[in-house]
Backbone bond lengths (Angstrom), bond angles and torsions (degrees), N, CA, C in turn:
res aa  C-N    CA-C-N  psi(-1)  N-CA   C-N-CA  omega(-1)  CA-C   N-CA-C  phi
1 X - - - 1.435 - - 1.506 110.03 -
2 X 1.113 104.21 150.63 1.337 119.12 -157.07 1.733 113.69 -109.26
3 X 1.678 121.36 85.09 1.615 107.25 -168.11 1.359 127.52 -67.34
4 X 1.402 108.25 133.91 1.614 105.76 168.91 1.408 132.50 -59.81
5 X 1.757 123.36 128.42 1.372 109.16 -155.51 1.370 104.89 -54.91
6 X 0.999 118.96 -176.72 1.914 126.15 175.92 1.324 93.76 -102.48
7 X 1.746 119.15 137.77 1.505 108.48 176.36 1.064 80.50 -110.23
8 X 1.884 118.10 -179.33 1.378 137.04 153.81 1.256 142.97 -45.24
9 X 1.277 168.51 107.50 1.235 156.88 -154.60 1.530 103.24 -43.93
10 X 0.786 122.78 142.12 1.607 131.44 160.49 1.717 111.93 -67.45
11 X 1.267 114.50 115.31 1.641 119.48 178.67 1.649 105.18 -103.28
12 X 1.246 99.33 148.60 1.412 100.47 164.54 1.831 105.41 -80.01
13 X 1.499 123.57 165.29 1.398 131.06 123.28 1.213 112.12 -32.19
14 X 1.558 106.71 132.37 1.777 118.84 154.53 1.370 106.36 -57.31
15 X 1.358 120.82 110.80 1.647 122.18 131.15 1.624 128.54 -11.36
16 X 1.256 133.64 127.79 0.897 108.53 174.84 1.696 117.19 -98.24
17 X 1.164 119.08 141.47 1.853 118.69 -161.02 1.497 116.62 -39.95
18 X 1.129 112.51 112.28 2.257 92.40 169.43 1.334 124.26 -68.27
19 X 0.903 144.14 140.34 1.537 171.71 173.01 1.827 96.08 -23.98
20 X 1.097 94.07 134.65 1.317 89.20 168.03 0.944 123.23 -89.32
21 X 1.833 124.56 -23.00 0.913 114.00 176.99 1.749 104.56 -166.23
22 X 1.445 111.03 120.43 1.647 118.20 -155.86 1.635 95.74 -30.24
23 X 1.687 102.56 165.69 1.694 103.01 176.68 1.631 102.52 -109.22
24 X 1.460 121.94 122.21 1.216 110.43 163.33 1.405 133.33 -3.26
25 X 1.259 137.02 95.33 1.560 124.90 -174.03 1.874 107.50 -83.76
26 X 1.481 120.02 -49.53 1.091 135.02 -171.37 1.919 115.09 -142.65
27 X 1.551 104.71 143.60 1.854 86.82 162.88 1.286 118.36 -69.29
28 X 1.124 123.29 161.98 1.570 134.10 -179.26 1.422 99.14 -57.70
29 X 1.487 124.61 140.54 1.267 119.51 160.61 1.107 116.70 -49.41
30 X 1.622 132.58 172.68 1.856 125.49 152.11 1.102 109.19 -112.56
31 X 1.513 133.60 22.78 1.460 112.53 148.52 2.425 85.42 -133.48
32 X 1.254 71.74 153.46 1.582 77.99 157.30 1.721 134.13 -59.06
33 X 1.165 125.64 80.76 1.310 132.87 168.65 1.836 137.01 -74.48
34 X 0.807 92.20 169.93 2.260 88.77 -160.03 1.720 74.53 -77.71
35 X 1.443 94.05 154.11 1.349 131.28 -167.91 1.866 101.98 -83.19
36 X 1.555 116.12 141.25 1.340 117.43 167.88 1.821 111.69 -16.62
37 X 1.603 89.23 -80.07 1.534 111.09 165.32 1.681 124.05 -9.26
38 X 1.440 117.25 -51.82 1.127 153.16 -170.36 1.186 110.58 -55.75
39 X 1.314 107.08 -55.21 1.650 130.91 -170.08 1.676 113.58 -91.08
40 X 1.340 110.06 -2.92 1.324 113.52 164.34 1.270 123.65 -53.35
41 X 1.347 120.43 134.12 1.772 116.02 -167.82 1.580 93.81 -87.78
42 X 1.387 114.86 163.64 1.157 137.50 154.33 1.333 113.81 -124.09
43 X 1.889 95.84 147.24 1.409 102.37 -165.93 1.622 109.78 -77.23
44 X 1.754 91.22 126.68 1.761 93.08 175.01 1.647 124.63 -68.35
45 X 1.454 114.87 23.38 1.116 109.45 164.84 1.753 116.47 -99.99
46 X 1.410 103.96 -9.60 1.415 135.96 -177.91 1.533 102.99 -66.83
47 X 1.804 106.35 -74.37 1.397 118.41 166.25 1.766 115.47 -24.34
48 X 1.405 105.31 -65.87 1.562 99.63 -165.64 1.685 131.41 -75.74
49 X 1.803 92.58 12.56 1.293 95.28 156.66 1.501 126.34 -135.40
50 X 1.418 108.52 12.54 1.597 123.27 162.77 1.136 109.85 -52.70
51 X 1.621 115.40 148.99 1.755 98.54 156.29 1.881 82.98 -167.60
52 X 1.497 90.28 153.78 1.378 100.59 176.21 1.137 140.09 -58.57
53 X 1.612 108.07 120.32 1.912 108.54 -148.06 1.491 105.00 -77.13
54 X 1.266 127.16 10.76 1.166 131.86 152.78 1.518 123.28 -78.80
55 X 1.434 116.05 -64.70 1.106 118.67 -161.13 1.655 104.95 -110.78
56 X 1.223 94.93 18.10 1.612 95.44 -163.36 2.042 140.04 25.22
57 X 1.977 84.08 26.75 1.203 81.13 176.42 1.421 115.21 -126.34
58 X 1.555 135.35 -171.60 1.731 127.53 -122.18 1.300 97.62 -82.68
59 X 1.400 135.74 157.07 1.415 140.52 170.64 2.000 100.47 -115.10
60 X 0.891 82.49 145.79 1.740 101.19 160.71 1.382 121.95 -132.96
61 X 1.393 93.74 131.36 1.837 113.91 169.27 1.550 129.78 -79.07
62 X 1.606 73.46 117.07 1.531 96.55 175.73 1.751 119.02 -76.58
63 X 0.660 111.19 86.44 1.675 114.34 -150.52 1.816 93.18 -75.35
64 X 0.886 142.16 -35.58 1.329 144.35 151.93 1.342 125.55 -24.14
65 X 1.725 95.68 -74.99 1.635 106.77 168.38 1.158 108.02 -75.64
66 X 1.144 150.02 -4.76 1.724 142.14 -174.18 1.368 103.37 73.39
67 X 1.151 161.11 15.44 1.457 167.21 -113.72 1.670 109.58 -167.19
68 X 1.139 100.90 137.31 1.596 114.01 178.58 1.665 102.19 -96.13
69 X 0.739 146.96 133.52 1.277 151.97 173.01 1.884 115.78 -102.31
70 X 1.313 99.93 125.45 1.739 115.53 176.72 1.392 92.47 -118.89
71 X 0.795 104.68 94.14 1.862 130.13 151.92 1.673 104.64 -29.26
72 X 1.696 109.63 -85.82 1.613 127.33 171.94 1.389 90.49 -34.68
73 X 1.154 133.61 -76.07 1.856 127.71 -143.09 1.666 87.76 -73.03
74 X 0.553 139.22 -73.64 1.634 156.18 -155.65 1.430 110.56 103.09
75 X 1.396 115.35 55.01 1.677 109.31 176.98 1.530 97.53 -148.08
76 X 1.558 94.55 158.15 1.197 103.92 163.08 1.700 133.45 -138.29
77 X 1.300 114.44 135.63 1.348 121.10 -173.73 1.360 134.67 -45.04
78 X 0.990 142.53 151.01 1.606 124.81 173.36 1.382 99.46 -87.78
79 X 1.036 124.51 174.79 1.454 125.17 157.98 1.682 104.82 -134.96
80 X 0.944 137.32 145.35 1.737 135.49 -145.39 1.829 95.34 -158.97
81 X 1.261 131.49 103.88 1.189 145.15 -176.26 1.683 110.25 45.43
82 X 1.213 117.52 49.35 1.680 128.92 179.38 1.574 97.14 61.31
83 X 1.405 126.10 35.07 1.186 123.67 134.46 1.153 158.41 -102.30
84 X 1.555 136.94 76.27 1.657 127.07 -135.19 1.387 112.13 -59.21
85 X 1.214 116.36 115.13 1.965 120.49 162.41 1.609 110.11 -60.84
86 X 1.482 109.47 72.96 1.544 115.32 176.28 1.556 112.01 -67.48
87 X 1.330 138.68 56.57 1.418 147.23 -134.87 1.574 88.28 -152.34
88 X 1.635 117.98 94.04 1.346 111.73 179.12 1.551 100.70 -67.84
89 X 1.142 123.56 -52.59 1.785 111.31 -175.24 1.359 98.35 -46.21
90 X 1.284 138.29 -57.18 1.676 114.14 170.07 1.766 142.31 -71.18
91 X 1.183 92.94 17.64 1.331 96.26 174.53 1.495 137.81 -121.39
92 X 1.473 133.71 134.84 1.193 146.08 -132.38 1.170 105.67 -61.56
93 X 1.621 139.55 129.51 1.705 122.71 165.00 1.484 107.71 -84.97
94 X 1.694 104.44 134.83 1.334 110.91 -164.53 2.012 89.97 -66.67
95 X 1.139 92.98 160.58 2.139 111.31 163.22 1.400 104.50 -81.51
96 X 1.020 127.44 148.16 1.362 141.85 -176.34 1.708 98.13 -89.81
């Protein structure tokens, strides 16, 4: 009988270490400001055929708040990585 050579153990790659502890990216704002997220554009070819799944009428972007705004409904949308959350149970009632 004929033995099979012996190979080596199989090793992983070293990992490289995780952080002990995140690195400062920025100071905290001092007032509360719209989130990275927030400021994500959406495509204006998107805009000109949205419309409020309630009232089916025009919304405008609040590009600040990230939010589509329905005037008629009194709510407004989130918008979440240039995607509108057209989800009236999730969306903001404007203040009078």
């Amino acid at each position: 009988m004929t033995e099979e050579p012996t190979r080596p153990a199989e090793t992983q790659a070293p990992s490289s270490p995780a952080p002990s502890s995140p690195a400062p990216s920025s100071p905290a704002p001092s007032s509360p400001g719209p989130s990275p997220a927030a400021l994500s554009p959406i495509d204006p070819r998107l805009l000109e055929i949205l419309v409020c799944p309630l009232t089916k009428g025009p919304l405008e972007y609040d590009r600040v708040a990230g939010e589509l705004i329905s005037r008629q409904a009194g709510l407004a949308y989130k918008v979440r990585d240039g995607i509108p959350i057209m989800l009236a149970d999730e969306a903001r009632k404007l203040e009078d």
